[in-house]
N, CA, C and O atoms as a Maestro MAE file, in Angstrom:
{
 s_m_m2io_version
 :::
 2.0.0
}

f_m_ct {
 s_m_title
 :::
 protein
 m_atom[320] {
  # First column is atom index #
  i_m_mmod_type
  r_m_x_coord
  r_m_y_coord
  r_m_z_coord
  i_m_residue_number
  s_m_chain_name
  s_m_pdb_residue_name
  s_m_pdb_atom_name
  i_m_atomic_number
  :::
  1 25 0.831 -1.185 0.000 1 A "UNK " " N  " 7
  2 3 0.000 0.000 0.000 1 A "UNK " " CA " 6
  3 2 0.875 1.249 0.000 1 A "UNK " " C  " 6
  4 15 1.945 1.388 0.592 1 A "UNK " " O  " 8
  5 25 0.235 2.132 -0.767 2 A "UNK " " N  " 7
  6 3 0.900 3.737 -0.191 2 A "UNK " " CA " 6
  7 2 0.952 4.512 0.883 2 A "UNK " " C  " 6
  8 15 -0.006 4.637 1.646 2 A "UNK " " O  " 8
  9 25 1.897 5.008 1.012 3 A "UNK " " N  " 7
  10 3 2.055 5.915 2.335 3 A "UNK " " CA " 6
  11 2 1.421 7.108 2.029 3 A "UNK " " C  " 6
  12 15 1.520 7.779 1.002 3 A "UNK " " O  " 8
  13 25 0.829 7.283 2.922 4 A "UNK " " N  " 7
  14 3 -0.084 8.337 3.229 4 A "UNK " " CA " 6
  15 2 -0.591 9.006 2.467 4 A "UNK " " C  " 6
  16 15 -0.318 10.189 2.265 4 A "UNK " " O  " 8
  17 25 -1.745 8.093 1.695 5 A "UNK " " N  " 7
  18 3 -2.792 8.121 1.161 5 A "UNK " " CA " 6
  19 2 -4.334 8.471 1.404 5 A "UNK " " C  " 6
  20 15 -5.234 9.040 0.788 5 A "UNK " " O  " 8
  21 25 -4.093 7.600 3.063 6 A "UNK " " N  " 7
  22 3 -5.622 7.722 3.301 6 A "UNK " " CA " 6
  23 2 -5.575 8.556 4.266 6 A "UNK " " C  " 6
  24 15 -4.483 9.103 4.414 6 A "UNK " " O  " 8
  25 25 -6.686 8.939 5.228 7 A "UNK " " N  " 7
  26 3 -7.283 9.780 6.156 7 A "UNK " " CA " 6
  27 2 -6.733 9.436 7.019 7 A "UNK " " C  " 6
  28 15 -6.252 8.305 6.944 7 A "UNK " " O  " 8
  29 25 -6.492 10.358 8.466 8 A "UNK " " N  " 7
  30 3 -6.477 10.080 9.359 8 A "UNK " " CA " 6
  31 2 -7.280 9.390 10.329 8 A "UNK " " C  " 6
  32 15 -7.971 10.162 10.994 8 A "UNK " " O  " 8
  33 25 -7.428 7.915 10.674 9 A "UNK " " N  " 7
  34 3 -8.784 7.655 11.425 9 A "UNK " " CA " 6
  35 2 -8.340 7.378 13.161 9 A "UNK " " C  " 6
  36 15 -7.507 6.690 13.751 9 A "UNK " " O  " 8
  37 25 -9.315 8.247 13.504 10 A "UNK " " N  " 7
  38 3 -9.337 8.762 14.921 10 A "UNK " " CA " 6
  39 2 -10.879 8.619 15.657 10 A "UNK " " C  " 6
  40 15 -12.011 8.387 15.234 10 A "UNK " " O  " 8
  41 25 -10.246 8.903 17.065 11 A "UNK " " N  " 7
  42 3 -11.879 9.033 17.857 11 A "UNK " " CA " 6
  43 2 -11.617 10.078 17.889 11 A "UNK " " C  " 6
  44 15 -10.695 10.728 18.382 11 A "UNK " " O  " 8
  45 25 -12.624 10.322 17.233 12 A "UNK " " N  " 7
  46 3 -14.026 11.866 17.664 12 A "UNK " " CA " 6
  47 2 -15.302 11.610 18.156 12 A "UNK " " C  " 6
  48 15 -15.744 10.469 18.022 12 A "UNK " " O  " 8
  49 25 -16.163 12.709 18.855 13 A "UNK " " N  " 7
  50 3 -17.344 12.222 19.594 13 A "UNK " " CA " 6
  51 2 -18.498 13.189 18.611 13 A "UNK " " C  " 6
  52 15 -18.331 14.378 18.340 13 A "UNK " " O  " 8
  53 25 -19.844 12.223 18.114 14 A "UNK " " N  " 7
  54 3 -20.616 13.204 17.764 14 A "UNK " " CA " 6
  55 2 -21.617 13.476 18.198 14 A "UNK " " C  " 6
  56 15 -22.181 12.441 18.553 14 A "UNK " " O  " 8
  57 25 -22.165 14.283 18.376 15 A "UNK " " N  " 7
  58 3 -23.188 15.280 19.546 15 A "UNK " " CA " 6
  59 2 -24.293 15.739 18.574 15 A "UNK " " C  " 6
  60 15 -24.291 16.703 17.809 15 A "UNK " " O  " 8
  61 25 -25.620 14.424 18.887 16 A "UNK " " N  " 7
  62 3 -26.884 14.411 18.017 16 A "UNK " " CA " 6
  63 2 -27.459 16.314 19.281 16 A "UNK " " C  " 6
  64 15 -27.669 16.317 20.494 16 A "UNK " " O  " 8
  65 25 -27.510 17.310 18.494 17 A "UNK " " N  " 7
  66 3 -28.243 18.652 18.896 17 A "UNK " " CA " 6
  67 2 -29.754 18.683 19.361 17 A "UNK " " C  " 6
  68 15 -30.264 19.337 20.271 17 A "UNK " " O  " 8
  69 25 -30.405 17.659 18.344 18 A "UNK " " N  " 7
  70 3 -31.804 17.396 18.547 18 A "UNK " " CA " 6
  71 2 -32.235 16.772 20.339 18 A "UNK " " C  " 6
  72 15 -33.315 16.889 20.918 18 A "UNK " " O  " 8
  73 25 -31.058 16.174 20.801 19 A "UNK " " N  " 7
  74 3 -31.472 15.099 21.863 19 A "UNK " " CA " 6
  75 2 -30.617 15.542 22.846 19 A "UNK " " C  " 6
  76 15 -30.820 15.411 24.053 19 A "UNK " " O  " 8
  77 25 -29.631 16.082 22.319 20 A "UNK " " N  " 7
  78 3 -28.517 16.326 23.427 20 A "UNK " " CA " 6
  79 2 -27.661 15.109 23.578 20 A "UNK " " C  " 6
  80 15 -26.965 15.350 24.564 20 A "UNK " " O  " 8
  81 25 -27.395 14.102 23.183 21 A "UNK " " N  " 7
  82 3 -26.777 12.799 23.241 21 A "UNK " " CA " 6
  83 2 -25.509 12.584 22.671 21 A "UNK " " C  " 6
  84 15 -25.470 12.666 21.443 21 A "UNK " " O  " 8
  85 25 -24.595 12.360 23.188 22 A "UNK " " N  " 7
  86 3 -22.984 12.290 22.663 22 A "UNK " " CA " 6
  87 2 -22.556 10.608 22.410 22 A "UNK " " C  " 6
  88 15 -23.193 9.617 22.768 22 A "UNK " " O  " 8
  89 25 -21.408 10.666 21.755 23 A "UNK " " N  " 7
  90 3 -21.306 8.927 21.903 23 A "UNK " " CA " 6
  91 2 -19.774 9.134 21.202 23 A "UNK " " C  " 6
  92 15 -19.684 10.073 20.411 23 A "UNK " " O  " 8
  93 25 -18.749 8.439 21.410 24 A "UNK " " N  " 7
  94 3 -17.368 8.353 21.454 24 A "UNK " " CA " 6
  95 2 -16.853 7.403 20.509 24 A "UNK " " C  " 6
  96 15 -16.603 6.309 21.014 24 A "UNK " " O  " 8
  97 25 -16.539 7.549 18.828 25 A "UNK " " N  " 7
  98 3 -16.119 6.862 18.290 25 A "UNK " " CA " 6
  99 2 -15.451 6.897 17.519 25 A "UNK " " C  " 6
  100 15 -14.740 7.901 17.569 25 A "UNK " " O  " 8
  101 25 -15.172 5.939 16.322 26 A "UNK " " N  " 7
  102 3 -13.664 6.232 15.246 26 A "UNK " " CA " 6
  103 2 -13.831 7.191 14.181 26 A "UNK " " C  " 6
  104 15 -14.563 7.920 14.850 26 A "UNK " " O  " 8
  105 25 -13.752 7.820 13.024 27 A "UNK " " N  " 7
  106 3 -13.789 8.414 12.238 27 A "UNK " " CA " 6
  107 2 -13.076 9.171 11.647 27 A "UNK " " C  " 6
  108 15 -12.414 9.676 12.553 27 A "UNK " " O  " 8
  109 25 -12.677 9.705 10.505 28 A "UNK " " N  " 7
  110 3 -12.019 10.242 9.426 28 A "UNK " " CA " 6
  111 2 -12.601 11.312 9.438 28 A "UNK " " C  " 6
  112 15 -11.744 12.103 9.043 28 A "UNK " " O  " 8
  113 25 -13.697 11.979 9.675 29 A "UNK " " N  " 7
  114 3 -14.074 13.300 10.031 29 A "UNK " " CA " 6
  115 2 -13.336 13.927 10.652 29 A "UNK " " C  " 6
  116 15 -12.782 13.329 11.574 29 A "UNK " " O  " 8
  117 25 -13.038 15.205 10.466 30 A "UNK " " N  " 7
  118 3 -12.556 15.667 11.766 30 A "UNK " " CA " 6
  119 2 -13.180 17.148 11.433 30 A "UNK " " C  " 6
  120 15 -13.882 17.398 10.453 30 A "UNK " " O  " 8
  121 25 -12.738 18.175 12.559 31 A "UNK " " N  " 7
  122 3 -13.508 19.048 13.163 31 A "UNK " " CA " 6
  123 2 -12.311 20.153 13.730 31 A "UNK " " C  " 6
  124 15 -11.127 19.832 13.826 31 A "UNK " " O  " 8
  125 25 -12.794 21.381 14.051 32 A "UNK " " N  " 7
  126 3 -11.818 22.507 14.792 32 A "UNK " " CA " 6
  127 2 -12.813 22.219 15.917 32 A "UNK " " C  " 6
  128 15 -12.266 21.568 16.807 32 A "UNK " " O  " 8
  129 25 -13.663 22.401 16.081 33 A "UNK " " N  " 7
  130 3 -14.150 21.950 17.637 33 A "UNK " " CA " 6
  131 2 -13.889 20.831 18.153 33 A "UNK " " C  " 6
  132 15 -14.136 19.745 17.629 33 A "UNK " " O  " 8
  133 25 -13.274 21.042 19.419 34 A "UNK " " N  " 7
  134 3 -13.017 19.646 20.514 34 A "UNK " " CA " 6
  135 2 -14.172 19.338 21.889 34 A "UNK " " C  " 6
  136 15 -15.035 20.159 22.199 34 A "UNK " " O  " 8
  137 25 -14.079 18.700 22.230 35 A "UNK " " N  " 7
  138 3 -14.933 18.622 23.951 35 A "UNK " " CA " 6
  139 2 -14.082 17.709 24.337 35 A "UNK " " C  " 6
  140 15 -13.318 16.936 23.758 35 A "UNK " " O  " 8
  141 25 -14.406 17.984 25.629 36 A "UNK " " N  " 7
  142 3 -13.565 17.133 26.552 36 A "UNK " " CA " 6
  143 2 -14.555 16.265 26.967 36 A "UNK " " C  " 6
  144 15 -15.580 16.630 27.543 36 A "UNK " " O  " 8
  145 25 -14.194 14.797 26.608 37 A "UNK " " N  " 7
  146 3 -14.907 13.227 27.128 37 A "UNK " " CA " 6
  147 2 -14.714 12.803 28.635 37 A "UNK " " C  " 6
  148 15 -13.667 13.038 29.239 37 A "UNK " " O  " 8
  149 25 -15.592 12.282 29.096 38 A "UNK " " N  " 7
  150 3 -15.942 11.550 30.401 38 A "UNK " " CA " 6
  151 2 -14.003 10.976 30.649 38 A "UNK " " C  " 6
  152 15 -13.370 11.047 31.702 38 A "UNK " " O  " 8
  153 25 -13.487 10.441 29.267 39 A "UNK " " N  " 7
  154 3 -11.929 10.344 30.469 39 A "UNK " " CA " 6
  155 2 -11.320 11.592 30.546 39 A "UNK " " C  " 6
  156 15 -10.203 11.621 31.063 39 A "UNK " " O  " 8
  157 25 -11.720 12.437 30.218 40 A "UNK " " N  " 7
  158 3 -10.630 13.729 30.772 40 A "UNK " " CA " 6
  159 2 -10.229 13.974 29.404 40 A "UNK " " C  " 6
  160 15 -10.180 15.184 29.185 40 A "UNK " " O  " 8
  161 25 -9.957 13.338 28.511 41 A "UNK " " N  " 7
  162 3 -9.046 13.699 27.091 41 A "UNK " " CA " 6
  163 2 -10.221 14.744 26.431 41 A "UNK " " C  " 6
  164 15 -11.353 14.950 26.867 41 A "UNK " " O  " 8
  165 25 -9.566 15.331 25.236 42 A "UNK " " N  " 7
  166 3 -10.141 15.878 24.179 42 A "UNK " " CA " 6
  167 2 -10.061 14.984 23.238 42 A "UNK " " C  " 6
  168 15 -9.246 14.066 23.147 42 A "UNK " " O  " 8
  169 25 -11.399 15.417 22.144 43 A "UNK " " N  " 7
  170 3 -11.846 15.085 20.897 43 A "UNK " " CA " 6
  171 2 -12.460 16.084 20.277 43 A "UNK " " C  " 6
  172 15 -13.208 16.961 20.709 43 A "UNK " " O  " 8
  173 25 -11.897 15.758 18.791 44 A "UNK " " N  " 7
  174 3 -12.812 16.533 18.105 44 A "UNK " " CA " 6
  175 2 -14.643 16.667 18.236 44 A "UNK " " C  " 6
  176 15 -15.113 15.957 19.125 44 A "UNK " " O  " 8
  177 25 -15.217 17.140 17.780 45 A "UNK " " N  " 7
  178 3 -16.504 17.121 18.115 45 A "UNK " " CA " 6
  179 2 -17.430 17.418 16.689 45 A "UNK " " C  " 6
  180 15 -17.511 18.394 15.943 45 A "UNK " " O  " 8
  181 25 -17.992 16.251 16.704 46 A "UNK " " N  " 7
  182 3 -18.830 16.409 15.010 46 A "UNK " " CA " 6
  183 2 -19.930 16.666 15.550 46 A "UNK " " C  " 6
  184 15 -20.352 15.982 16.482 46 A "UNK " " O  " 8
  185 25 -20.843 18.103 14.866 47 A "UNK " " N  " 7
  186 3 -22.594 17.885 15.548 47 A "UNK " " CA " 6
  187 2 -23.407 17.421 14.453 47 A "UNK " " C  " 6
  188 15 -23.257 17.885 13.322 47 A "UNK " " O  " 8
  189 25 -24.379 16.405 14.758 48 A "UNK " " N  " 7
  190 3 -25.371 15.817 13.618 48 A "UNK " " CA " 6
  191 2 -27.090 16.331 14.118 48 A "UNK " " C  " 6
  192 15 -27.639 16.385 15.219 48 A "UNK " " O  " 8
  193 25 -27.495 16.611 12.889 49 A "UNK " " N  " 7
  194 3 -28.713 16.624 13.379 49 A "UNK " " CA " 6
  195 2 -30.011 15.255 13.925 49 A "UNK " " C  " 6
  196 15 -30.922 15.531 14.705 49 A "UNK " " O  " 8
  197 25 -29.829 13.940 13.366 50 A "UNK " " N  " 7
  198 3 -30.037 13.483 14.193 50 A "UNK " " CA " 6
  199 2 -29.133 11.842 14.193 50 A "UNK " " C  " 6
  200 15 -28.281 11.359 13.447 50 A "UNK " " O  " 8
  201 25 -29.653 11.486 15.101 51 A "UNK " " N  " 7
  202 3 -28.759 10.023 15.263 51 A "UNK " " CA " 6
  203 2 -29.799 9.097 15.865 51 A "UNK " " C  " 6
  204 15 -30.956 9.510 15.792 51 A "UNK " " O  " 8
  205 25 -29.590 7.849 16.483 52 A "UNK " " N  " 7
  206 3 -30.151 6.888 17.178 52 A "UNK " " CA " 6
  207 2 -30.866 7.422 18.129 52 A "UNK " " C  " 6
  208 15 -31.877 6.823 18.497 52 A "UNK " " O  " 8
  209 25 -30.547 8.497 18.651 53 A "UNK " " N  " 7
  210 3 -31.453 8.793 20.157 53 A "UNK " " CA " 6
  211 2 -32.477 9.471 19.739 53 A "UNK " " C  " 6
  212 15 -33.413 9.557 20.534 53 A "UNK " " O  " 8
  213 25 -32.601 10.071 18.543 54 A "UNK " " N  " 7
  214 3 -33.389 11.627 18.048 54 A "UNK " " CA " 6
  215 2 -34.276 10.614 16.504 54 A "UNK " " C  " 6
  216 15 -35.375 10.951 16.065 54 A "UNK " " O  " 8
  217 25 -33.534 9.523 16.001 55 A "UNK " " N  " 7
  218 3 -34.601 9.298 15.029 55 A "UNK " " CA " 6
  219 2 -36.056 8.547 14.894 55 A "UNK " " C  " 6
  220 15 -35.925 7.390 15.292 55 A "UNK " " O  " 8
  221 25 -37.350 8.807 14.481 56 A "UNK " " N  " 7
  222 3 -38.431 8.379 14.775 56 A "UNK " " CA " 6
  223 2 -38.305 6.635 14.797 56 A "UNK " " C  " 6
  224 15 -38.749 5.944 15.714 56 A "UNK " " O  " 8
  225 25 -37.656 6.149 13.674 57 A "UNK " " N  " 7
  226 3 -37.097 4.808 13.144 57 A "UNK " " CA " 6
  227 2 -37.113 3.896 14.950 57 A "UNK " " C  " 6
  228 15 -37.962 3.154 15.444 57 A "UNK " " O  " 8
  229 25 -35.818 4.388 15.482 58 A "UNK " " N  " 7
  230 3 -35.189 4.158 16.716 58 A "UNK " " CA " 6
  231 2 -35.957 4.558 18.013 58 A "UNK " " C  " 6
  232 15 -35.812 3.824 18.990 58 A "UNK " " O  " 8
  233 25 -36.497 5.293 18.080 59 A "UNK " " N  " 7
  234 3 -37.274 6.288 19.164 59 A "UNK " " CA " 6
  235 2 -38.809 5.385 19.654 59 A "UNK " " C  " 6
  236 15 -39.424 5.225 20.708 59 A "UNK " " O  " 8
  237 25 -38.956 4.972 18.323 60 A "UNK " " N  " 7
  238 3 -40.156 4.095 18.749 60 A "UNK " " CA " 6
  239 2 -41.396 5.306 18.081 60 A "UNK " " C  " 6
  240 15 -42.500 4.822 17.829 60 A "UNK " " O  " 8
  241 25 -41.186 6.904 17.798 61 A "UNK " " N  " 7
  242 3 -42.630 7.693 17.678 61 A "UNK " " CA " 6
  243 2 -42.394 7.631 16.197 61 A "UNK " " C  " 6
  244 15 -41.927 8.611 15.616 61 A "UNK " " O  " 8
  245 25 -42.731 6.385 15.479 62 A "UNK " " N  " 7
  246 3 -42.570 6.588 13.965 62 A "UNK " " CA " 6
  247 2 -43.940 6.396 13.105 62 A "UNK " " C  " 6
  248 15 -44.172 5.260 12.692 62 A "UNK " " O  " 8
  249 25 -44.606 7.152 12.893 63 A "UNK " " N  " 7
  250 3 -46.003 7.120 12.659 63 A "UNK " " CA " 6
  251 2 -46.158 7.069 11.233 63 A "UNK " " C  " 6
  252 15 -45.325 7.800 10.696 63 A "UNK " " O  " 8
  253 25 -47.140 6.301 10.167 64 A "UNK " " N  " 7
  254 3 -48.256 6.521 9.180 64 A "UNK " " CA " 6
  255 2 -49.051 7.222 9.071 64 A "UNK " " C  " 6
  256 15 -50.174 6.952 9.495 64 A "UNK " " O  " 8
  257 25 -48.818 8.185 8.566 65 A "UNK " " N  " 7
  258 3 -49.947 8.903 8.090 65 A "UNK " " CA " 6
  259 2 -50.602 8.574 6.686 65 A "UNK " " C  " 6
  260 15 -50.002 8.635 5.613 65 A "UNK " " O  " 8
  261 25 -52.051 8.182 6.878 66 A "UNK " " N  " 7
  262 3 -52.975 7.788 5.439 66 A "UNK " " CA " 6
  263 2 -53.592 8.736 4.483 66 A "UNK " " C  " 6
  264 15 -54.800 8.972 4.499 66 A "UNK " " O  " 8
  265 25 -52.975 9.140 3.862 67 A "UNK " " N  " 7
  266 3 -53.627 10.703 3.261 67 A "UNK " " CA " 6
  267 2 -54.515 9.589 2.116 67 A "UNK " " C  " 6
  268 15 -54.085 8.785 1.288 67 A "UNK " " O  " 8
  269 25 -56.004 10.001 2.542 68 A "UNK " " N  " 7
  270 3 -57.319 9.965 1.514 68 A "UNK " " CA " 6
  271 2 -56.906 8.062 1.882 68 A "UNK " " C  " 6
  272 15 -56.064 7.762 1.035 68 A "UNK " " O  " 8
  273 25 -57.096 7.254 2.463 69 A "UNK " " N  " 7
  274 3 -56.984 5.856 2.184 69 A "UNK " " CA " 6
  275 2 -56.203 5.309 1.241 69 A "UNK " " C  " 6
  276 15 -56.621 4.299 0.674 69 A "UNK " " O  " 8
  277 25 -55.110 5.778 0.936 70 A "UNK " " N  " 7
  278 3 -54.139 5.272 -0.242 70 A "UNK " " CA " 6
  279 2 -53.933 4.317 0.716 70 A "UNK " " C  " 6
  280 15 -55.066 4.345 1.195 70 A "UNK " " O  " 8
  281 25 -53.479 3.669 1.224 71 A "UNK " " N  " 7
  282 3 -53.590 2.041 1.636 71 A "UNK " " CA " 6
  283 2 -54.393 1.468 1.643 71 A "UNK " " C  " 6
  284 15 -54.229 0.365 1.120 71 A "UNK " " O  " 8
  285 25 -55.685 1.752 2.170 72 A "UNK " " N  " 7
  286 3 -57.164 0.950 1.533 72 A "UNK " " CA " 6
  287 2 -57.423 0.399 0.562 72 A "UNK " " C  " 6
  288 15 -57.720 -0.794 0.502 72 A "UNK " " O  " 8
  289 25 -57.337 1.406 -0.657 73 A "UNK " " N  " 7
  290 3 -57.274 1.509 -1.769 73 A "UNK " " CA " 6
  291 2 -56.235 0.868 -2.586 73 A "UNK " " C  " 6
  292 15 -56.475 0.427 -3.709 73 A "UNK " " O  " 8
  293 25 -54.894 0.807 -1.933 74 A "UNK " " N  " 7
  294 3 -53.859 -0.134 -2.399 74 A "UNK " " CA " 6
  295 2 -54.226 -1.485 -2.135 74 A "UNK " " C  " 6
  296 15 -54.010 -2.299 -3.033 74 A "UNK " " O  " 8
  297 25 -54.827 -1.941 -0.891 75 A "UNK " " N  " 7
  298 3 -54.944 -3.532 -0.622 75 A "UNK " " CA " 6
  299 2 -56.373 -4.123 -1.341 75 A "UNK " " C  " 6
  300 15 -56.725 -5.267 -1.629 75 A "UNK " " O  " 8
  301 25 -56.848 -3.157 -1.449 76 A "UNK " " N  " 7
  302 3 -58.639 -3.356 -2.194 76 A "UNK " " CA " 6
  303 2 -57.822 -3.955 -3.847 76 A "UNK " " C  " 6
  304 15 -57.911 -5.119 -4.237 76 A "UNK " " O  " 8
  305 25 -57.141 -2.946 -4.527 77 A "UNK " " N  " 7
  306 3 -56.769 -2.960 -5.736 77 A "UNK " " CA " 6
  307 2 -55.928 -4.682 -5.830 77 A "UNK " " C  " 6
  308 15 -56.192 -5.619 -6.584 77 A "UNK " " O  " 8
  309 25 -55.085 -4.593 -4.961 78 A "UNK " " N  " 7
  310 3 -54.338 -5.921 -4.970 78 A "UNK " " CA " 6
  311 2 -54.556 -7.033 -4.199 78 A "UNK " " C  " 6
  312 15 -53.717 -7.908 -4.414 78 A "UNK " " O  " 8
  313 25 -55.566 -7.375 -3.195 79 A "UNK " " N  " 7
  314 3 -55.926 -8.535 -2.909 79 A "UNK " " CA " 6
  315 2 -56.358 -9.009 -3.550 79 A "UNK " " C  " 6
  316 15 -57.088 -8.523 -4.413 79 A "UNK " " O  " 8
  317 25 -56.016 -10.494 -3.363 80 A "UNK " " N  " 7
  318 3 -56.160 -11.862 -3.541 80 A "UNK " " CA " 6
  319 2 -57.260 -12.415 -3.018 80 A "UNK " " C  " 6
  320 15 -57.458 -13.624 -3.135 80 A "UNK " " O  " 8
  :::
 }
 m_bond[319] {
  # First column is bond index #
  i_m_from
  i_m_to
  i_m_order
  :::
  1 1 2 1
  2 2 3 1
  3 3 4 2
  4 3 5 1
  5 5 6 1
  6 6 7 1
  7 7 8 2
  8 7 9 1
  9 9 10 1
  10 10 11 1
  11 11 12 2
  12 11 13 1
  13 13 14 1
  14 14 15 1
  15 15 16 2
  16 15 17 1
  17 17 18 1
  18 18 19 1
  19 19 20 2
  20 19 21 1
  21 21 22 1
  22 22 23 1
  23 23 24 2
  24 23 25 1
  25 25 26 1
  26 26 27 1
  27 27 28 2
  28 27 29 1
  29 29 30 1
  30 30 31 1
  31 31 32 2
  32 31 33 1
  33 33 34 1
  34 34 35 1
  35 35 36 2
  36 35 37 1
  37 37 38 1
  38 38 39 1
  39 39 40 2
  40 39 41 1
  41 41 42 1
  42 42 43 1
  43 43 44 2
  44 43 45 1
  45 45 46 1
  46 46 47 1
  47 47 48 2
  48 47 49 1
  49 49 50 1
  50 50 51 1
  51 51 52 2
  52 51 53 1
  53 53 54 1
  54 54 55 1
  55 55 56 2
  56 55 57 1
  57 57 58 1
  58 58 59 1
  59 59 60 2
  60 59 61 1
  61 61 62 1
  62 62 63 1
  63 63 64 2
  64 63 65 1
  65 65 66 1
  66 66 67 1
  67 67 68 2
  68 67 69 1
  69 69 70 1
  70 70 71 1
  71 71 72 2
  72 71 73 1
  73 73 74 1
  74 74 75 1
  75 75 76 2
  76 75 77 1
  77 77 78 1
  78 78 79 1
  79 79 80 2
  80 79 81 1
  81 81 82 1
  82 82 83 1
  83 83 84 2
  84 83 85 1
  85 85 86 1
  86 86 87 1
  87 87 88 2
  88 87 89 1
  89 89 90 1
  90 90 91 1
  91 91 92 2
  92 91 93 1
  93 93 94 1
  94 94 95 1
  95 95 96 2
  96 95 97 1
  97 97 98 1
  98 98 99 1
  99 99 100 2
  100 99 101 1
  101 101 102 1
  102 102 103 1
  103 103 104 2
  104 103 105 1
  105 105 106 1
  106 106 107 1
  107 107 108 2
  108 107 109 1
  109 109 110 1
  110 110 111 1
  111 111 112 2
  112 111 113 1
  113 113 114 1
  114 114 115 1
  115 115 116 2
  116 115 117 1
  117 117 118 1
  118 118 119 1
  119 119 120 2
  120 119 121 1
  121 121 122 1
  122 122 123 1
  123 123 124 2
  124 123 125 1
  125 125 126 1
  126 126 127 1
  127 127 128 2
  128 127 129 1
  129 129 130 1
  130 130 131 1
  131 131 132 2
  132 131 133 1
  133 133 134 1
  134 134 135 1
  135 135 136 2
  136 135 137 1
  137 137 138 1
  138 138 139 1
  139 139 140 2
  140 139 141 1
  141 141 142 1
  142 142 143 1
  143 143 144 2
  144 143 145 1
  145 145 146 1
  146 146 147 1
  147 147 148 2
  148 147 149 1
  149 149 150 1
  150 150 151 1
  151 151 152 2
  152 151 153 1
  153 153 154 1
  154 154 155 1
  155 155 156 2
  156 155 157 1
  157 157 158 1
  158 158 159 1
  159 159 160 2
  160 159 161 1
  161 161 162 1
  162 162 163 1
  163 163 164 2
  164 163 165 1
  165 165 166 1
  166 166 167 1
  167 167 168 2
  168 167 169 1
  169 169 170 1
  170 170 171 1
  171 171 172 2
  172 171 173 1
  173 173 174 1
  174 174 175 1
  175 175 176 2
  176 175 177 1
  177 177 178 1
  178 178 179 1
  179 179 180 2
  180 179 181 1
  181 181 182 1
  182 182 183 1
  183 183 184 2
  184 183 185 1
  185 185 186 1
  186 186 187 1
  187 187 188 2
  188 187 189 1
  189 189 190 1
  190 190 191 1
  191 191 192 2
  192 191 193 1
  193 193 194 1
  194 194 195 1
  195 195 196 2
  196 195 197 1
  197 197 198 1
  198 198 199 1
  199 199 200 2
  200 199 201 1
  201 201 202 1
  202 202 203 1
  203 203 204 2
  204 203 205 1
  205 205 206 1
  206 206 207 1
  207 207 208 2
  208 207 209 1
  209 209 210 1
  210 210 211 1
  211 211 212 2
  212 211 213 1
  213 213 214 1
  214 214 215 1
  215 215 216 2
  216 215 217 1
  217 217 218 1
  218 218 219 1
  219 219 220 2
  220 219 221 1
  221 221 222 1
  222 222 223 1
  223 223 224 2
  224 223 225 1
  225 225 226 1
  226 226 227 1
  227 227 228 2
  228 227 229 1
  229 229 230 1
  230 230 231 1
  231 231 232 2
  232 231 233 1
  233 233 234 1
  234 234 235 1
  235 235 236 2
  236 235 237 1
  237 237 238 1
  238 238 239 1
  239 239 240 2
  240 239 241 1
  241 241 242 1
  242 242 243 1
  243 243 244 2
  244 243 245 1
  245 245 246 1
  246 246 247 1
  247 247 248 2
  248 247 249 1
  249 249 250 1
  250 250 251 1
  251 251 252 2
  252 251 253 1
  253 253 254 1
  254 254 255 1
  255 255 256 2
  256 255 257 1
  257 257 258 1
  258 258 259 1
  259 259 260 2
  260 259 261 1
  261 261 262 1
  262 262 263 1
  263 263 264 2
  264 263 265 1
  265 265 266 1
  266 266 267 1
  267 267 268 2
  268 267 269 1
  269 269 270 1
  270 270 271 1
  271 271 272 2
  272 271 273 1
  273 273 274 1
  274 274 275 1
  275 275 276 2
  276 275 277 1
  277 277 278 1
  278 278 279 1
  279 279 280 2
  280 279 281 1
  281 281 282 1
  282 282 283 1
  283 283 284 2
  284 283 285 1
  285 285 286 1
  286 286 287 1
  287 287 288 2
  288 287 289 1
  289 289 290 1
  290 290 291 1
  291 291 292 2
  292 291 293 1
  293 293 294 1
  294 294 295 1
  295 295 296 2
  296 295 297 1
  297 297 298 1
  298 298 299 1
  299 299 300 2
  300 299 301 1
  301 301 302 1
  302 302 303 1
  303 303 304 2
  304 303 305 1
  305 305 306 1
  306 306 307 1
  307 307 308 2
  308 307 309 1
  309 309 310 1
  310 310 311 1
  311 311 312 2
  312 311 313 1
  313 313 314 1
  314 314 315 1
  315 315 316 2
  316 315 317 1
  317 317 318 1
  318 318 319 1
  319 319 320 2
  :::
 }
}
């Protein structure tokens, strides 16, 4: 392989804004903002808008909405 080709991969921590929720891991991102982590060290600091704690998917509040019975109307059309 070539020398120094690829990215630097490091821990940085990214900080979902929506939830307030941080989490400590590897990445090639990097950042001019740091925070200081639960061991005392610094990391860069990536902010996302959302992640695992903040998405409906994960959260459990992930709702259907039926505009006019288009699913009704879909299972009427295609049942068997």
């Amino acid at each position: 392989m070539k020398a120094d080709i690829h990215p630097q991969y490091r821990e940085v921590v990214f900080h979902d804004v929506t939830s307030d929720f941080k989490f400590l891991t590897r990445s090639t991102l990097g950042s001019k903002e740091t925070t200081k982590w639960e061991d005392g060290n610094e990391y860069p600091l990536i902010k996302v808008e959302i992640s695992s704690a903040s998405h409906p998917f994960y959260t459990g509040k992930h709702k259907v909405i039926d505009t006019g019975g288009r699913i009704d109307k879909f299972q009427k059309r295609y049942a068997r």
